[in-house]
Structure formats: C-alpha cells, structure tokens
PAKEPA-323629 format. One line per field, with one value per atom (N, C-alpha, C, O): residue number from 1; x, y, z negated; atom name. Coordinates in pm, 1 decimal. Example, Ala and Ser with C-alpha at 12.3 -4.5 7.8 and 13.67 -1.06 7.14 Angstrom:
<rs>
nr <- 1; 1; 1; 1; 2; 2; 2; 2
X <- 1319.0; 1230.0; 1320.0; 1423.6; 1285.0; 1367.0; 1290.0; 1340.9
Y <- -569.0; -450.0; -330.0; -331.9; -225.0; -106.0; 3.0; 113.8
Z <- -780.0; -780.0; -780.0; -846.5; -708.0; -714.0; -787.0; -803.9
atom <- N; CA; C; O; N; CA; C; O
</rs>
This chain:
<rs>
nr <- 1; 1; 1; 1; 2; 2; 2; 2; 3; 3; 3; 3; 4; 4; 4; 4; 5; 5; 5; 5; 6; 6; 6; 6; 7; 7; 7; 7; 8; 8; 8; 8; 9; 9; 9; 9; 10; 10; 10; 10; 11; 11; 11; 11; 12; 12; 12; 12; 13; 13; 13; 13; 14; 14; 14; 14; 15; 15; 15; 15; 16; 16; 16; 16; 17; 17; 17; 17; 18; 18; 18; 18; 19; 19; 19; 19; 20; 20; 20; 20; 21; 21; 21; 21; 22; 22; 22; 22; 23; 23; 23; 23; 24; 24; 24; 24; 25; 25; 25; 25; 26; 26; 26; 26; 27; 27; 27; 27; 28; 28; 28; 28; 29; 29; 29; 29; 30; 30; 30; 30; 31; 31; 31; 31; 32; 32; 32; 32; 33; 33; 33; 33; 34; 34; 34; 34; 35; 35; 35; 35; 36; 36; 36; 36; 37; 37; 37; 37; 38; 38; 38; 38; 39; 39; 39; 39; 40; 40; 40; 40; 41; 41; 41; 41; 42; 42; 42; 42; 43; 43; 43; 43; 44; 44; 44; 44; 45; 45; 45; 45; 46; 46; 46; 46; 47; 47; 47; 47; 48; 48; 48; 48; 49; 49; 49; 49; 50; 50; 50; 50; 51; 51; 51; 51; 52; 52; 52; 52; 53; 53; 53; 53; 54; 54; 54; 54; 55; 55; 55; 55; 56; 56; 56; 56; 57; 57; 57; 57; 58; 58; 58; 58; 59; 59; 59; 59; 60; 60; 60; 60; 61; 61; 61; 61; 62; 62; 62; 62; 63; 63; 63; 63; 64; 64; 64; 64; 65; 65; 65; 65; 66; 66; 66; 66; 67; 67; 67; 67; 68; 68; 68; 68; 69; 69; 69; 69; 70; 70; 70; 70; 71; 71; 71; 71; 72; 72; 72; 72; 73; 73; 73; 73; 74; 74; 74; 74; 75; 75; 75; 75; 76; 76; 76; 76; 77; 77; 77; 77; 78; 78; 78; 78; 79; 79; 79; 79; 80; 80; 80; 80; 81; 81; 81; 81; 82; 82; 82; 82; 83; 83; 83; 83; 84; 84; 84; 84; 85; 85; 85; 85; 86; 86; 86; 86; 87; 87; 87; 87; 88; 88; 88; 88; 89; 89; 89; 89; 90; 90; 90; 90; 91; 91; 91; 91; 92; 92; 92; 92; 93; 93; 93; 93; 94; 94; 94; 94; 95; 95; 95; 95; 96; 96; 96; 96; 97; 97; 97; 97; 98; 98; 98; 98; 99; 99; 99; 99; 100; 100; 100; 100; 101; 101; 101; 101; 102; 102; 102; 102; 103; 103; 103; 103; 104; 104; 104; 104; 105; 105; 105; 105; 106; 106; 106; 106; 107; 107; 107; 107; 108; 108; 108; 108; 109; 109; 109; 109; 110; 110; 110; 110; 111; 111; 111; 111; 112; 112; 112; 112; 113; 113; 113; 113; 114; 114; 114; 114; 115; 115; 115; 115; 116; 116; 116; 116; 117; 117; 117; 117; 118; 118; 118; 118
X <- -2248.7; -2185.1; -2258.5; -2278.0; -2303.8; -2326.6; -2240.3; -2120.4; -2308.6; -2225.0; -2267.9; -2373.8; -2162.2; -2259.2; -2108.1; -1996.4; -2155.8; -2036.2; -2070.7; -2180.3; -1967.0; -2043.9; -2020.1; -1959.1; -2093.8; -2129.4; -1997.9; -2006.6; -1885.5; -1740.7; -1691.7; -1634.8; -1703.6; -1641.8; -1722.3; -1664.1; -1861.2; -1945.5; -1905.8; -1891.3; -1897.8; -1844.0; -1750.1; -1715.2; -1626.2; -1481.2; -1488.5; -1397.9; -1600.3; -1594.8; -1671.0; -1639.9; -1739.0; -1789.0; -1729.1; -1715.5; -1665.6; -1536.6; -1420.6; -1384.4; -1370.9; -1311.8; -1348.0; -1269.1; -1506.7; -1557.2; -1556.2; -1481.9; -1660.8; -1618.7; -1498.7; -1518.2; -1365.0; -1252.1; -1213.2; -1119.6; -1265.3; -1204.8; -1287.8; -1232.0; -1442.7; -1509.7; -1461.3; -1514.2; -1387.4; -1330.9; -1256.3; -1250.2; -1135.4; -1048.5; -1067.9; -993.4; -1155.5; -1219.0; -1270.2; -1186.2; -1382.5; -1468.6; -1414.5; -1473.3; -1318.4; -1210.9; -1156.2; -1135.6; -1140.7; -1066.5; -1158.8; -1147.7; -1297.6; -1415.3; -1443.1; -1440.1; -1468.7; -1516.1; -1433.1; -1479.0; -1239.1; -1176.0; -1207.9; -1232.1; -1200.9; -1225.4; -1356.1; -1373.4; -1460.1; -1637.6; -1576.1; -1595.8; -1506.9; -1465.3; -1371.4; -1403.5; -1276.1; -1189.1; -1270.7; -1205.8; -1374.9; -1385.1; -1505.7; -1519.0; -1586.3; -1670.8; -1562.4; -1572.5; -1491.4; -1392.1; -1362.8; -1386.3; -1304.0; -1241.9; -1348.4; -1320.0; -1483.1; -1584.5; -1657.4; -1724.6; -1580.4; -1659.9; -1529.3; -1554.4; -1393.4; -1346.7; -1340.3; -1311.6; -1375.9; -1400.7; -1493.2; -1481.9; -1616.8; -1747.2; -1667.6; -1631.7; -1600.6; -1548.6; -1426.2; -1396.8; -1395.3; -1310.5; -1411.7; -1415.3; -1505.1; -1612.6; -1631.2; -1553.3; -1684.8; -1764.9; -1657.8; -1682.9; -1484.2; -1412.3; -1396.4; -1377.2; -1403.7; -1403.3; -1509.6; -1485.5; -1623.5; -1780.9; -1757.2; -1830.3; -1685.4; -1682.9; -1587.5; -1618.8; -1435.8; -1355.6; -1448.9; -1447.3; -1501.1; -1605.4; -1672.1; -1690.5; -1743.4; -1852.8; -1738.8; -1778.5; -1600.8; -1531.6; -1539.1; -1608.8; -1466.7; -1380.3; -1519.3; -1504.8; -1625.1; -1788.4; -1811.5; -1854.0; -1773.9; -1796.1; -1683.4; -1703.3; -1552.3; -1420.6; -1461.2; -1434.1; -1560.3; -1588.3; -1716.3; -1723.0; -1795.3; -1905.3; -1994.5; -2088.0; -1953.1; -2000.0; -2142.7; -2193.0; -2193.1; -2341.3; -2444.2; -2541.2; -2388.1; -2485.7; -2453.9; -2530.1; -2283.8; -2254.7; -2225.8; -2155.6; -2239.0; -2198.3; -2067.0; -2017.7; -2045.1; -1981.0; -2012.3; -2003.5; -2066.7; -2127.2; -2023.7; -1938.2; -2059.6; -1999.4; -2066.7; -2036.5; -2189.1; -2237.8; -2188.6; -2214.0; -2162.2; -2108.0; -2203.6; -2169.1; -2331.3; -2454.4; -2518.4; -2590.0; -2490.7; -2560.1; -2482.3; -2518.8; -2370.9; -2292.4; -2365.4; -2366.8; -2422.2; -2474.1; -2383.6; -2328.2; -2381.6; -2261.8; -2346.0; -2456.8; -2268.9; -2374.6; -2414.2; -2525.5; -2289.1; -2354.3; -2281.8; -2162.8; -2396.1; -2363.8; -2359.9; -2445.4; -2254.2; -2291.9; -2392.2; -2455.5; -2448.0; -2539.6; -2481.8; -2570.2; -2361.7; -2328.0; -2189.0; -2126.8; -2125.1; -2015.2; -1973.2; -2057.0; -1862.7; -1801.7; -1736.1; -1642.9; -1722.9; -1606.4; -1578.6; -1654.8; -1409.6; -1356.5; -1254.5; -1204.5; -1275.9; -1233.4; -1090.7; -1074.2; -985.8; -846.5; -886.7; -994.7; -779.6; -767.7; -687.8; -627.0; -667.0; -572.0; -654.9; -624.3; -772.2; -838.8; -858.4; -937.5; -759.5; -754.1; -831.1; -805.8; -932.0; -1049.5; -1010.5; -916.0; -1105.6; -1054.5; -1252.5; -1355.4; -1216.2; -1333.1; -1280.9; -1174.8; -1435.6; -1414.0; -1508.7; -1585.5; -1543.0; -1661.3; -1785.4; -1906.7; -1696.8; -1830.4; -1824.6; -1728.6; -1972.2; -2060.9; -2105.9; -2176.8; -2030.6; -2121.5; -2104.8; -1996.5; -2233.4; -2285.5; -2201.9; -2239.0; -2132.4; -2108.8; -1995.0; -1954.3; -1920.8; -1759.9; -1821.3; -1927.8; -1678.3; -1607.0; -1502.9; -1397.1; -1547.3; -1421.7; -1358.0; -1427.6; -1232.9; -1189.2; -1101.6; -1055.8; -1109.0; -994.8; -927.6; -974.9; -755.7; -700.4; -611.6; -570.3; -552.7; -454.2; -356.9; -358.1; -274.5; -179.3; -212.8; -160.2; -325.7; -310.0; -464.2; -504.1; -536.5; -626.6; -747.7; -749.0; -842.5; -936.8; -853.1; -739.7; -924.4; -913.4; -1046.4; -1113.2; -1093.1; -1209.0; -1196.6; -1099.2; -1342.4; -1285.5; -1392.7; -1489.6; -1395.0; -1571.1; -1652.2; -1582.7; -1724.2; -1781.0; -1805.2; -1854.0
Y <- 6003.9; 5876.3; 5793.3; 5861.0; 5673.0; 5595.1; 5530.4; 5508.2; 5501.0; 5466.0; 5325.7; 5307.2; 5192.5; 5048.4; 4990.4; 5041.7; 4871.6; 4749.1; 4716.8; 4740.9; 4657.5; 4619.4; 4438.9; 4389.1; 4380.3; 4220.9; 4145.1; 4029.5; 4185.8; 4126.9; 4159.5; 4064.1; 4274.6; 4277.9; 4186.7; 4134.3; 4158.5; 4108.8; 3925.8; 3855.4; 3891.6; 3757.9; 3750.0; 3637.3; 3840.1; 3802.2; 3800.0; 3755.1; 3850.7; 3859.1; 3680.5; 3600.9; 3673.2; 3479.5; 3395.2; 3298.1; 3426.8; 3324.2; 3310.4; 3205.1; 3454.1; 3453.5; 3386.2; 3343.6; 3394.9; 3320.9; 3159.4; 3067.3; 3162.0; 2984.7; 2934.8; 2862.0; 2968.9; 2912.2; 2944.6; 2882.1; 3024.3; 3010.5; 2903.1; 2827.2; 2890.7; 2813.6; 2647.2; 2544.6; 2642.6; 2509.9; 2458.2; 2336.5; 2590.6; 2534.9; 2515.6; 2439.6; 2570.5; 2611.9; 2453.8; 2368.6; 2414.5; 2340.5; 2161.8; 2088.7; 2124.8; 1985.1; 1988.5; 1894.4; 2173.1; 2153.1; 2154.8; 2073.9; 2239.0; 2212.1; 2057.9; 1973.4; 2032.4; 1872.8; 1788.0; 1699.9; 1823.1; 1730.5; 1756.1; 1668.0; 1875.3; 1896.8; 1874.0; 1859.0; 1875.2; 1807.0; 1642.2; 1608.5; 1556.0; 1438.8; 1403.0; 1322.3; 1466.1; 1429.0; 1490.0; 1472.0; 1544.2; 1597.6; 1477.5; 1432.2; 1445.6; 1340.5; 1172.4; 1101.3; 1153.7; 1014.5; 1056.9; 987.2; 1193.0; 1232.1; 1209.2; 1151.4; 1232.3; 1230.4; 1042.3; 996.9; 997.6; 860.1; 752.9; 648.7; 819.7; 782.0; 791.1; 705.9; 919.7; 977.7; 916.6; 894.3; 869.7; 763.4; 677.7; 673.2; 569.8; 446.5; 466.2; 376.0; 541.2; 526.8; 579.3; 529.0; 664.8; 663.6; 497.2; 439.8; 420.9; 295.4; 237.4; 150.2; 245.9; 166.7; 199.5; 105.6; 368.0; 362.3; 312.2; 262.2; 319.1; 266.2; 144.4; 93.1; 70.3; -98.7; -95.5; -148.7; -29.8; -39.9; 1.8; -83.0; 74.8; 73.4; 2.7; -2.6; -106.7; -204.1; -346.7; -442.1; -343.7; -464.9; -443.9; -526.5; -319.5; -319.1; -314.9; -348.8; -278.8; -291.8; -443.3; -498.1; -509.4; -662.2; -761.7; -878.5; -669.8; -746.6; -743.7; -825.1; -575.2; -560.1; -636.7; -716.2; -618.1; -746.8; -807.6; -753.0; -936.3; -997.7; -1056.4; -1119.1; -1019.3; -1084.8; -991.7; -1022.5; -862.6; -746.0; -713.7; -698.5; -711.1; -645.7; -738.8; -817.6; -800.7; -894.5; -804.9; -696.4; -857.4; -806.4; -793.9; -894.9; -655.2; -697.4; -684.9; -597.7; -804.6; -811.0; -757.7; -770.6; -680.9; -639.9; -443.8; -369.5; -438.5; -295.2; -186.5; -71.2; -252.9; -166.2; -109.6; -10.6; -188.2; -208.5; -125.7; -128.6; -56.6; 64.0; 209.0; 278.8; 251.9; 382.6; 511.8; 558.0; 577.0; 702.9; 771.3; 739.4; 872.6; 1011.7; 961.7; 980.7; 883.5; 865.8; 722.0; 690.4; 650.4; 479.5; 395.7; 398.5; 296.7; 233.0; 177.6; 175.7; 96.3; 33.5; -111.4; -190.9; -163.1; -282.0; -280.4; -182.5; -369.4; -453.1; -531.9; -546.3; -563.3; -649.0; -636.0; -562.2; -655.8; -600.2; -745.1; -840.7; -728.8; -885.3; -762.4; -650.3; -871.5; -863.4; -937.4; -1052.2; -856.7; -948.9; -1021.1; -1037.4; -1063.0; -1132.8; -1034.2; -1084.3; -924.5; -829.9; -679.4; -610.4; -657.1; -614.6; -484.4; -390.7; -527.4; -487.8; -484.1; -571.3; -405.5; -376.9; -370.5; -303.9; -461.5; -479.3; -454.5; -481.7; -391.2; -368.9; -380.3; -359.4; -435.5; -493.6; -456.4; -419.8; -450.5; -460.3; -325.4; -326.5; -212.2; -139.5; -10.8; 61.5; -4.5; 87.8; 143.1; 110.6; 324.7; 427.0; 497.3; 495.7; 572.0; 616.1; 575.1; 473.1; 627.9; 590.3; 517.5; 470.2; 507.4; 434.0; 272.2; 222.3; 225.5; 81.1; 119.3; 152.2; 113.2; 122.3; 36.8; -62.1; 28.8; -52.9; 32.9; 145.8; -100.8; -55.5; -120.6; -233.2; -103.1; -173.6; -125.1; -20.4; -144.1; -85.9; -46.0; 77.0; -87.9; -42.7; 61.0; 170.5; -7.3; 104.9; 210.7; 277.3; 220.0; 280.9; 321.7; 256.6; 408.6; 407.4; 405.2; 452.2; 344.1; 352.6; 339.1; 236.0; 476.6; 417.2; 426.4; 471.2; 363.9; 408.8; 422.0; 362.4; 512.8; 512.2; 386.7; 351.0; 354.5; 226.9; 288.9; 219.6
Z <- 2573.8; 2562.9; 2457.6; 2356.6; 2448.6; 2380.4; 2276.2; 2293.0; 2166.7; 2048.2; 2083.2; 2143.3; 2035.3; 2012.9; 2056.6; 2061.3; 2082.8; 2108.7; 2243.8; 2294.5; 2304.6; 2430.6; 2383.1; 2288.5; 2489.7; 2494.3; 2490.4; 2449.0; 2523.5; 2554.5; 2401.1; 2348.0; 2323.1; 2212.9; 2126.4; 2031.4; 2148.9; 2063.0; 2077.1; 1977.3; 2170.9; 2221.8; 2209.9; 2244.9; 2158.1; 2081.4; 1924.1; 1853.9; 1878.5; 1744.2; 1708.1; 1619.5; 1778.7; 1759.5; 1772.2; 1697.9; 1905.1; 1920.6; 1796.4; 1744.0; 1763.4; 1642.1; 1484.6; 1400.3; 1480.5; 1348.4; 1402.2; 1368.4; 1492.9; 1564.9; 1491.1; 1393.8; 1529.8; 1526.3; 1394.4; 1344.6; 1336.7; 1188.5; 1119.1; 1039.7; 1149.7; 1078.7; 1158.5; 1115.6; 1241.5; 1298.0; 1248.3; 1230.8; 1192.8; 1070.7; 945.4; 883.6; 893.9; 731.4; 748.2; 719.4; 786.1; 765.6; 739.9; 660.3; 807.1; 762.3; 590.2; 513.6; 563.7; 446.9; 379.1; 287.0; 378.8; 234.2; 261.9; 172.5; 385.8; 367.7; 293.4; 220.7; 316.3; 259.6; 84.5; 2.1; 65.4; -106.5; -182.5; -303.5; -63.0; -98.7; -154.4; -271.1; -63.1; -66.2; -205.9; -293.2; -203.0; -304.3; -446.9; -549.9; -460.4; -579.7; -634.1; -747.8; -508.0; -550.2; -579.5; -679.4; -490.6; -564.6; -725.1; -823.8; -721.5; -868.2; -935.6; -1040.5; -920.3; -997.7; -1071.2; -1163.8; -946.5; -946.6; -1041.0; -1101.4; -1027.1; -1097.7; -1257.1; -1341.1; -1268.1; -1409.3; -1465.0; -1585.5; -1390.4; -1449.7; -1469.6; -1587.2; -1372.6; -1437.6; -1573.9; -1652.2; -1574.6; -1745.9; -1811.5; -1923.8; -1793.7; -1943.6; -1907.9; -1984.0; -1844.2; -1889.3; -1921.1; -2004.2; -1880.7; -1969.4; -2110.8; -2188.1; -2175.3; -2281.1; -2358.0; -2467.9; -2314.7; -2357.6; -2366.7; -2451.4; -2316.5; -2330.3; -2423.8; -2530.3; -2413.1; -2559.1; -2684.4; -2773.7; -2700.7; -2819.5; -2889.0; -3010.6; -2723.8; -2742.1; -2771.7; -2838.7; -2714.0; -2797.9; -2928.1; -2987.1; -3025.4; -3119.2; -3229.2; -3346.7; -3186.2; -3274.8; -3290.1; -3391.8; -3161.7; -3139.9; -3238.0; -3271.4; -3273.9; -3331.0; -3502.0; -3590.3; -3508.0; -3664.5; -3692.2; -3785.9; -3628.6; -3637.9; -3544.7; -3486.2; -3536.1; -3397.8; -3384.6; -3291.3; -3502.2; -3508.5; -3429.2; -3360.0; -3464.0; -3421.9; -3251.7; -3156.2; -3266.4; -3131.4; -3037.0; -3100.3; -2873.0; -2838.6; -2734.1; -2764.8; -2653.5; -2538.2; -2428.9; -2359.1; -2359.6; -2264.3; -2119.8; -2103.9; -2014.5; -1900.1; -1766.1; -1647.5; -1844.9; -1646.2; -1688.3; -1783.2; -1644.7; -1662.4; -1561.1; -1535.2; -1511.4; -1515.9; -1612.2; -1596.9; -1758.1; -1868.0; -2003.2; -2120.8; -1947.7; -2012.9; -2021.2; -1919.8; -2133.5; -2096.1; -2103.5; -2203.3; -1924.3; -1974.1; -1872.5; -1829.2; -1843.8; -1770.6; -1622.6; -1573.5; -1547.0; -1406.5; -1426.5; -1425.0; -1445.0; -1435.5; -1344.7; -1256.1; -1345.9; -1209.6; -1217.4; -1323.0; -1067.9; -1031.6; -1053.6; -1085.7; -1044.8; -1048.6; -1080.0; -1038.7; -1145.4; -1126.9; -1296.8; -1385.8; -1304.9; -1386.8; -1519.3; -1487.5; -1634.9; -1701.6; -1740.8; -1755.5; -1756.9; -1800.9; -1974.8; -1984.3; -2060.1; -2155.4; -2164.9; -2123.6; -2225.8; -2284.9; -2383.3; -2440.0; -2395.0; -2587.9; -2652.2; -2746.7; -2638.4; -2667.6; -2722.5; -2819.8; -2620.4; -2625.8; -2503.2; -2491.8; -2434.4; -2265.4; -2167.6; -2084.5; -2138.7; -2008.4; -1879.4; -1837.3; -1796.3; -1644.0; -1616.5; -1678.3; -1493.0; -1415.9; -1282.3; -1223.4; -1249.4; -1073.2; -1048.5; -1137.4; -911.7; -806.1; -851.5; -830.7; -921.8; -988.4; -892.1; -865.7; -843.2; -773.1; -850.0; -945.2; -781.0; -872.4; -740.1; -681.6; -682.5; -622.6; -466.3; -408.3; -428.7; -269.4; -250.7; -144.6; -414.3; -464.1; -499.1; -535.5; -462.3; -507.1; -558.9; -505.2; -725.2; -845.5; -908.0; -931.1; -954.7; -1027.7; -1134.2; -1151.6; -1196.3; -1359.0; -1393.3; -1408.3; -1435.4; -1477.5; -1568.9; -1519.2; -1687.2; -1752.4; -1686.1; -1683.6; -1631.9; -1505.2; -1397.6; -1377.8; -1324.8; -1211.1; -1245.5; -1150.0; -1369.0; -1398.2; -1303.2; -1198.8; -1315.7; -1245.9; -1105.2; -1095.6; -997.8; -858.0; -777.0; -783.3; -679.0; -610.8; -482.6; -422.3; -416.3; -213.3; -177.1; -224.0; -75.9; -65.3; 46.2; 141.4; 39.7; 94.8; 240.2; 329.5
atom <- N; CA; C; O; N; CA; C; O; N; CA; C; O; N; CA; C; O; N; CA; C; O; N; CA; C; O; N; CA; C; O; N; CA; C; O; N; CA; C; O; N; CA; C; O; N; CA; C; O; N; CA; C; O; N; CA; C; O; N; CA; C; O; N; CA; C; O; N; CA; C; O; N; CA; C; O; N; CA; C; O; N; CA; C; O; N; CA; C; O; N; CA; C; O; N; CA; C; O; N; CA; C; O; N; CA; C; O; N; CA; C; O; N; CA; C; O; N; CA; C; O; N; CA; C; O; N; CA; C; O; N; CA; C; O; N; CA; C; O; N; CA; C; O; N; CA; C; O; N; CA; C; O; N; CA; C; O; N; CA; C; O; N; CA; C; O; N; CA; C; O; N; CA; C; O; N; CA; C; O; N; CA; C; O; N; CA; C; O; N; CA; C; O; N; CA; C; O; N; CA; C; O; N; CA; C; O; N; CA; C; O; N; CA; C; O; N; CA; C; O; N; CA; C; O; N; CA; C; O; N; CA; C; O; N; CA; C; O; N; CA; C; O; N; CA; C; O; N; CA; C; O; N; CA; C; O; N; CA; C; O; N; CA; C; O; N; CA; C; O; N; CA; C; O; N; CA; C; O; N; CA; C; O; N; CA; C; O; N; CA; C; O; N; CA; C; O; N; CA; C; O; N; CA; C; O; N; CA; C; O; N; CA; C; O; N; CA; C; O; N; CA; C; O; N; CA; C; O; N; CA; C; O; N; CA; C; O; N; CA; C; O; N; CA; C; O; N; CA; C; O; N; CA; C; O; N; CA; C; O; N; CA; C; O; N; CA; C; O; N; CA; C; O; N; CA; C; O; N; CA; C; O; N; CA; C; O; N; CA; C; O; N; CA; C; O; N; CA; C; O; N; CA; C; O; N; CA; C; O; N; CA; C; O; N; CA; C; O; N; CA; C; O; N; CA; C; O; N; CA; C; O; N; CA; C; O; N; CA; C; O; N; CA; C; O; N; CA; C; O; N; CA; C; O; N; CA; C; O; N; CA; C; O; N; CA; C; O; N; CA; C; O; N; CA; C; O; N; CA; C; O; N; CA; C; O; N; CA; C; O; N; CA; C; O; N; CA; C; O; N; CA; C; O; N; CA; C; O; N; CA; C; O; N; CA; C; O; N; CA; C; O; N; CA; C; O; N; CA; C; O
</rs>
C-alpha cells in the first residue's frame, strides 16, 4: 500500500487556506489602513505642538521668532508637504489643508487631529 495524500485531499487543504486567507486578508488591510491614518494623525499634532512652541518663542521675543503659516516649514519626523496654520489671539492652533503622505489633515482645538485619505 502506498503512503502519500491523494489529489482530492490535497485540493481540500487549498481550498481551506484560500478561504481563510479570503477572510484574513480585509482585516490586515483594514488594520494596514487605520494604523497609517493613526500615524498621519499623530504627525499633525507634532506640527501643532511645533507651532505652539514657535508662537509662545514668538510671544517671548518677536524679533528673533516670527510665526510661521506654511506648516510645510515645521520640522517633525514625517512632515507635511503642504498646508496652513492659522494662529488665535489666545494662542489657539488651527490647521487646514495639510498633506502628509496619502492624508488630508486637519486641526482644531475641539475636534483635534482629523485625517482622510485622498
């Protein structure tokens, strides 16, 4: 008698991975996804804290420090490529329109980092 598998057991064991990797594969993609937004949000509050810095340097002396409004021009680990910072009179940070890698972020005291992917 021969020892081995035959072709029918071997073609239930694929079918079986197939369909597990059918279900597996939606949920790493969904957690590939949400970990990069989490990530892109986490850049935009470093550049909001980097800009609270660059006000309250600007409130202690304004000759040296100005304020800057392109928030490309914030140095933090993964920077955007573009967008806005608007300053309070309070000393309250708003960011708009800022691209960091595949996100459209924003910032607001209220509803805090928010991104979406483009």
């Amino acid at each position: 008698m021969k020892k081995g598998f035959t072709l029918i057991e071997l073609l239930a064991v694929i079918v079986i991975l197939a369909i597990i990797a059918l279900i597996a594969s939606p949920i790493v993609v969904g957690l590939i996804e949400d970990s990069n937004r989490q990530a892109a949000e986490r850049s935009t509050e470093a550049v909001v804290n980097a800009a609270k810095t660059r006000y309250a340097l600007s409130q202690m002396n304004p000759t040296e420090y100005s304020l800057v409004t392109d928030a490309s021009l914030i140095d933090v680990d993964n920077p955007p490529t573009s967008g806005t910072i608007a300053y309070g009179t309070t000393g309250q940070i708003t960011l708009s329109n800022v691209i960091i890698g595949n996100y459209s972020c924003a910032y607001t005291a209220a509803a805090k980092a928010t991104c979406t992917k483009q």
